[in-house]
N, C-alpha and C positions, 0 to 999 in steps of 0.2 A: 472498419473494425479498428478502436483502441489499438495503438500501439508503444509499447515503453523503449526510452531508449534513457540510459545513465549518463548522470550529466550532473556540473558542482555548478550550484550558484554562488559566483561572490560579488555581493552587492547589488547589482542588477542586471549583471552579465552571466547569461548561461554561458560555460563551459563544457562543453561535449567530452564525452568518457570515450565515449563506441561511436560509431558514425553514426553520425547525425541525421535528422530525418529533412526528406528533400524542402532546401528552404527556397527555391523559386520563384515560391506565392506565399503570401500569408499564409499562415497553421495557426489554428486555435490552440492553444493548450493548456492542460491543469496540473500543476507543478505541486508536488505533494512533497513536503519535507520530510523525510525518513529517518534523519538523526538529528536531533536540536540537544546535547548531552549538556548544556551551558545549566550550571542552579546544580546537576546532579552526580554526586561523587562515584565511582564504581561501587561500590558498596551497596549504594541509594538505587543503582541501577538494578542490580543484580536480585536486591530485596524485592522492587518492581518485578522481576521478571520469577522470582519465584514463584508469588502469589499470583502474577498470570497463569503460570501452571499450575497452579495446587485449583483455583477457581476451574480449570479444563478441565482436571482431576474430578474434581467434585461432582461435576456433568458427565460422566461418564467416559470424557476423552471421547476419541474417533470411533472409538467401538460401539457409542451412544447413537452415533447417526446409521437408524435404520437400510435406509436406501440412499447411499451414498451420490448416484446418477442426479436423486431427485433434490437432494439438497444441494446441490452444486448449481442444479438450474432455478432456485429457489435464490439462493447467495448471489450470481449475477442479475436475477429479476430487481430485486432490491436495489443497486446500484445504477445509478442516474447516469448517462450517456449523455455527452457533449452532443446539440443539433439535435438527437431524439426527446419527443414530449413523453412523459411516463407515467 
């Protein structure tokens, strides 16, 4: 099972936030950058994140999804698993 653990990259050095997951043996892993703010002023940010809402807005928001259970196992069907063919 996927697991997350917070962690800064600088350069090409993970730094661990929370403990670290057991490094014993090789671990595969997919490193997903969550803040890259470089190019974009607060403002720029903020404007971005409106119109992320106003576009949820428009889709009716969470009140949109019928069966909440089934869209959830729908949302990780879609998502590719490291070592699983899909």
């Amino acid at each position: 099972m996927p697991r997350t653990y917070n962690a800064v990259l600088s350069g090409d050095h993970v730094e661990w936030i929370d403990t670290p997951p057991d490094r014993s043996r090789p671990l595969a892993v997919r490193i997903t950058v969550l803040h890259d703010g470089a190019g974009l002023s607060a403002r720029e940010r903020g404007q971005r994140m409106a119109e992320a809402l106003e576009a949820i807005a428009r889709r009716g928001g969470v009140s949109a999804i019928a069966d909440p259970i089934e869209w959830q196992r729908e949302i990780r069907r879609e998502r590719a698993l490291l070592g699983r063919d899909t």
